[in-house]
N, C-alpha and C positions, 0 to 999 in steps of 0.2 A: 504494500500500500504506500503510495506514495503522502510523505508529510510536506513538502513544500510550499510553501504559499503560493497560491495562483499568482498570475504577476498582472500588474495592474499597470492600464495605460496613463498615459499621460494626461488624458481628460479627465479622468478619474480623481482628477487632485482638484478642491473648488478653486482654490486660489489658482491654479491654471486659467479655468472658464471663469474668473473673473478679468487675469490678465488679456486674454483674447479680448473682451467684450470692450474693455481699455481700450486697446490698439484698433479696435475697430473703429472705434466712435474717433480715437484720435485720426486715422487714416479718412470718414467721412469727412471729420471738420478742414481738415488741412485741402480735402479735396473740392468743397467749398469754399473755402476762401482763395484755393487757384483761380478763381473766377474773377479777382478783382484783381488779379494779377495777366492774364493770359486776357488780350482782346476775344471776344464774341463775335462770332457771325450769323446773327436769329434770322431765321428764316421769315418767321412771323414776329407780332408784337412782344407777344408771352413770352417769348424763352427768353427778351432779355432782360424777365425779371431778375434778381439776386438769388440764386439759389433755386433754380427754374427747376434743374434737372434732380436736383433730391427731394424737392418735396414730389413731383410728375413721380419718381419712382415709388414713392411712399404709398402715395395713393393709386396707384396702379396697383402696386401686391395686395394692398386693404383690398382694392375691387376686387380679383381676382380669388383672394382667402375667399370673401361673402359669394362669390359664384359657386367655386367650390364646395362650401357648407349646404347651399342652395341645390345643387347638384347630389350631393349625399340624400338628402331628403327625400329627392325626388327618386335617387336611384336604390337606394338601399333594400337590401332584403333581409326578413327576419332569421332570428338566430338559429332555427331550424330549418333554414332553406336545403342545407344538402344531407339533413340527418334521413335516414334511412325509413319505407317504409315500410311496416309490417300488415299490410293489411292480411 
């Protein structure tokens, strides 16, 4: 029988998924603020708000979750769909 402790990843430490979520949000902000640094080329009016392109992604994923959820609803089937029958 083996005693060894199973071996544990690297996400597996909180403070890891807290440093990720850190660098994330650092890597957003700094990739917003290249925005006041790099000229724009808008195609339209909108995009050359401040920050056009990360709120547009924000709320494209939120649409898409509520279609998703929306879609579960309508597609789902009950927890006894492929149980067996005995008639």
């Amino acid at each position: 029988m083996d005693t060894r402790p199973a071996a544990t990843h690297w996400l597996d430490d909180p403070r890891n998924v807290k440093r990720l979520w850190r660098g994330f949000l650092v890597v957003l902000a700094l990739t917003v603020l290249a925005g006041l640094v790099v000229p724009m080329h808008p195609h339209f009016a909108i995009e050359a708000l401040f920050g056009f392109s990360a709120w547009f992604g924000f709320l494209a994923c939120a649409a898409m979750i509520v279609v998703a959820k929306g879609l579960a609803l309508l597609l789902k089937r009950p927890d006894s769909y492929y149980e067996r029958r005995d008639d």
